[in-house]
C-alpha positions in Angstrom: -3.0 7.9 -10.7 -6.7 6.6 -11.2 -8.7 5.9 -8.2 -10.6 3.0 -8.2 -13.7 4.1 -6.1 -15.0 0.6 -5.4 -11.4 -0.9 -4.2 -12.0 -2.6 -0.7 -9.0 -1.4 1.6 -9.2 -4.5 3.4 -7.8 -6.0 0.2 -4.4 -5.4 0.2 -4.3 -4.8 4.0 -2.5 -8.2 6.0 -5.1 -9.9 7.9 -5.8 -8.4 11.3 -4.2 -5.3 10.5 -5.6 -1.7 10.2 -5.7 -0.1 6.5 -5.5 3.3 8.1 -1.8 1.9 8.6 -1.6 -1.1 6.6 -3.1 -0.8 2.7 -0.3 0.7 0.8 -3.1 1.4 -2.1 -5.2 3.6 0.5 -2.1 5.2 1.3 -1.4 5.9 -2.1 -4.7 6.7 -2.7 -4.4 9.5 0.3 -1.5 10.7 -1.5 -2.8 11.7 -5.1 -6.0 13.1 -3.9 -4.8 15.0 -1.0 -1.9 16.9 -2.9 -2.9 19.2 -4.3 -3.3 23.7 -3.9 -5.2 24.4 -0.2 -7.5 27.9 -0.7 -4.5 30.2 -0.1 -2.9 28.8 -3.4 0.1 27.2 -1.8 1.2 23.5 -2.5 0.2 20.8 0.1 2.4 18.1 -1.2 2.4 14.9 0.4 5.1 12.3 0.6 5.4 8.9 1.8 9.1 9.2 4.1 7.7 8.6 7.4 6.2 4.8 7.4 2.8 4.1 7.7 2.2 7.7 7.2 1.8 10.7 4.9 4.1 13.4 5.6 4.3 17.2 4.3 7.5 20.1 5.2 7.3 24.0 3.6 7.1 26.9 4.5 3.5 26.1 5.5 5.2 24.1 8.6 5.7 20.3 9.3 2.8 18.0 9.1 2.4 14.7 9.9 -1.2 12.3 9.3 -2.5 9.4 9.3 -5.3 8.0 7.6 -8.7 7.6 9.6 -12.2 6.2 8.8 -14.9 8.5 8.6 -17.5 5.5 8.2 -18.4 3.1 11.2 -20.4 0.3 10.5 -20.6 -0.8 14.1 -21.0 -4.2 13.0 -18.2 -5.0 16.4 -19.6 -3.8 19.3 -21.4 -4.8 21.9 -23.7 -1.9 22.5 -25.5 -2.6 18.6 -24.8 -6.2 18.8 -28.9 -6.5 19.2 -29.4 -4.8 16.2 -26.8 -5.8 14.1 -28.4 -9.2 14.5 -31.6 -8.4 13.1 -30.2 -6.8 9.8 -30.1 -8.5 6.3 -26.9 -10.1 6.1 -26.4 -9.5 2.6 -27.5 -6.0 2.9 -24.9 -5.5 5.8 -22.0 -6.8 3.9 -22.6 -4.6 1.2 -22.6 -1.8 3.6 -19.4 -2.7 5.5 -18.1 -2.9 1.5 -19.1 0.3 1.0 -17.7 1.8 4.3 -14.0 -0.2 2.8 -13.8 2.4 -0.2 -11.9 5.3 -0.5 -15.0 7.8 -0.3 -15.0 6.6 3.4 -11.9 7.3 4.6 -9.8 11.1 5.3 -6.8 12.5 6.8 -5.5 13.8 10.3 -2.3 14.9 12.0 -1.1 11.9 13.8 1.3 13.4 16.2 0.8 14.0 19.5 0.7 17.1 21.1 1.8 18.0 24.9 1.0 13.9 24.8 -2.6 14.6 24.1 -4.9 12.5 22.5 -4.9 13.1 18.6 -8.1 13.9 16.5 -8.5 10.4 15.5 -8.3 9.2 19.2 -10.5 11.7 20.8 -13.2 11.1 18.7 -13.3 7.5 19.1 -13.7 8.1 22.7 -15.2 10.7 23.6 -19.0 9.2 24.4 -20.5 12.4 22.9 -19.4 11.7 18.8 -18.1 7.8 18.9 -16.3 8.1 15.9 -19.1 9.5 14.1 -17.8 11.5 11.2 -21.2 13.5 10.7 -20.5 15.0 14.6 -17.1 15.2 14.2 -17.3 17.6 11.0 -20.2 19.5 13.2 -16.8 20.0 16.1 -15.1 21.1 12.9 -17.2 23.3 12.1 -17.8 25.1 15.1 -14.0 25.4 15.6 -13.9 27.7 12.5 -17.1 29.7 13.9 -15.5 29.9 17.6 -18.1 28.0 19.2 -17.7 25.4 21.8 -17.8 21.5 20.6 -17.0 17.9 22.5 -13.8 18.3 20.8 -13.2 22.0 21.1 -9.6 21.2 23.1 -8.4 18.8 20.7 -9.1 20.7 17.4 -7.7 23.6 19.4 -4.4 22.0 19.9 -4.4 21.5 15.5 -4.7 24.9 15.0 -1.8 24.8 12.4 -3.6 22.1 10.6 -6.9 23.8 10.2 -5.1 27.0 9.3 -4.1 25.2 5.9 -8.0 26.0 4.7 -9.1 29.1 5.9 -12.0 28.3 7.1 -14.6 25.5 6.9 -15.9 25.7 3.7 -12.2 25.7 2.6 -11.8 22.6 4.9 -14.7 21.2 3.5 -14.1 21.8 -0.4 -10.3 20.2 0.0 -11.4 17.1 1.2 -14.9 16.8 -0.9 -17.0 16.6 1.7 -19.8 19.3 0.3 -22.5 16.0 0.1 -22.7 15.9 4.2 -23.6 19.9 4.7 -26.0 22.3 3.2 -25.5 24.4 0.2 -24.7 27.6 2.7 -22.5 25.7 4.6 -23.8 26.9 7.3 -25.2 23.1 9.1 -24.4 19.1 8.7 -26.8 16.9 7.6 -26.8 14.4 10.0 -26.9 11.0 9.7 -29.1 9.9 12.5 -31.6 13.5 14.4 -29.0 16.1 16.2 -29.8 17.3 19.5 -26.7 19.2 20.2 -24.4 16.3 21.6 -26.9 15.6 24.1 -28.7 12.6 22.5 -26.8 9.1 22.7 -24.7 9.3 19.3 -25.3 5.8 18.0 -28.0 4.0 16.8 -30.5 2.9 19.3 -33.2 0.7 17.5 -33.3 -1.2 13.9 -35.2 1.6 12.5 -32.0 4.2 13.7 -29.6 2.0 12.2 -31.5 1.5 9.2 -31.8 5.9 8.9 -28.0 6.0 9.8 -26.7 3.6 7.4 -29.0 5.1 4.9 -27.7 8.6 5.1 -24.1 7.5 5.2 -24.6 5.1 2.3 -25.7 8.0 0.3 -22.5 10.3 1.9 -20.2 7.5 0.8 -21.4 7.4 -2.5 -21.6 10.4 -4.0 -18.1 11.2 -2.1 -16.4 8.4 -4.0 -18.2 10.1 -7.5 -16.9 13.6 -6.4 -13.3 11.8 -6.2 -13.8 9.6 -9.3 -14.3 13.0 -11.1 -12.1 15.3 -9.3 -9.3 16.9 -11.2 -6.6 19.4 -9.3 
């Protein structure tokens, strides 16, 4: 299946809906890139029988994920409503465009554990990463080193999940995201300055937002090259 790396999501998604749920094509999508051999060799095939999701059963265990955006615009919300305003229109759209397409968009277990919040849930509100992808893949990767994170209890309860790539540089090679950490793998190159989860995670000015969507721009972009090119 070709991926079309400029294909807006939204597109084929029913007005009002969620493509994380709702564009069969970023299901699809999903589906061709993600099956494929993790870094112990084994098979991760996906399958479409559970609706609205992406399913996968062997002797790896049961796995069940959604899809889950890894680039905010926040273009909705009140706290950058301020800012937003004083943006370029036209230059905004064609980042929210951007931020539609495949290269912004990854995969998570979906069911619940104990009737805890899931990784895409926990990350949305927990005040210290606010969806931000760039913070969440620095929880990831301290999971994998052993260290403490805002979402240290939540990865925790995935353990089965994250087990599927060894470690992080086998998480982060599977699901091509080598253009948002350093050649060592050893940091994350932040889209806005780090100050270990203590600074306020989203833009605070015009010239933050500007730096933020910037960085992720140029995330986004060379992600949707690596899958363009990608061959299994």
């Amino acid at each position: 299946m070709n991926i079309d790396i400029n294909f807006n999501v939204y597109s084929d998604t029913p007005k009002g809906k969620d493509p994380d749920s709702y564009s069969p094509t970023l299901r699809k999508y999903h589906k061709n890139l993600w099956s494929k051999k993790l870094p112990n060799g084994s098979l991760f095939n996906l399958d479409e029988t559970i609706t609205m999701r992406l399913h996968h059963k062997s002797e790896l265990g049961e796995f069940i994920l959604s899809s889950d955006s890894i680039a905010h615009t926040y273009t909705k919300i009140k706290s950058t409503s301020d800012i937003i305003k004083n943006i370029d229109t036209d230059e905004l759209e064609k980042f929210v465009s951007l931020c539609s397409t495949i290269g912004a968009y990854i995969i998570f277990p979906s069911n619940r554990i104990n009737n805890q919040m899931t990784i895409n849930g926990a990350r949305g509100v927990n005040k210290k990463i606010r969806d931000r992808f760039d913070l969440t893949l620095e929880c990831i990767r301290r999971y994998y080193a052993k260290d403490s994170s805002p979402l240290n209890d939540t990865l925790e309860r995935y353990e089965s999940f994250f087990d599927l790539f060894n470690d992080f540089e086998g998480y982060v090679n599977f699901f091509l995201l080598q253009d948002l950490i350093t050649n060592d793998y050893s940091s994350i190159k932040f889209f806005k300055p780090f100050e270990n989860f203590e600074n306020y995670p989203l833009p605070n000015n015009i010239e933050e937002y500007k730096q933020y969507k910037y960085n992720l721009s140029n995330f986004v972009l060379a992600r949707c090259q690596r899958m363009k090119g990608f061959k299994k």
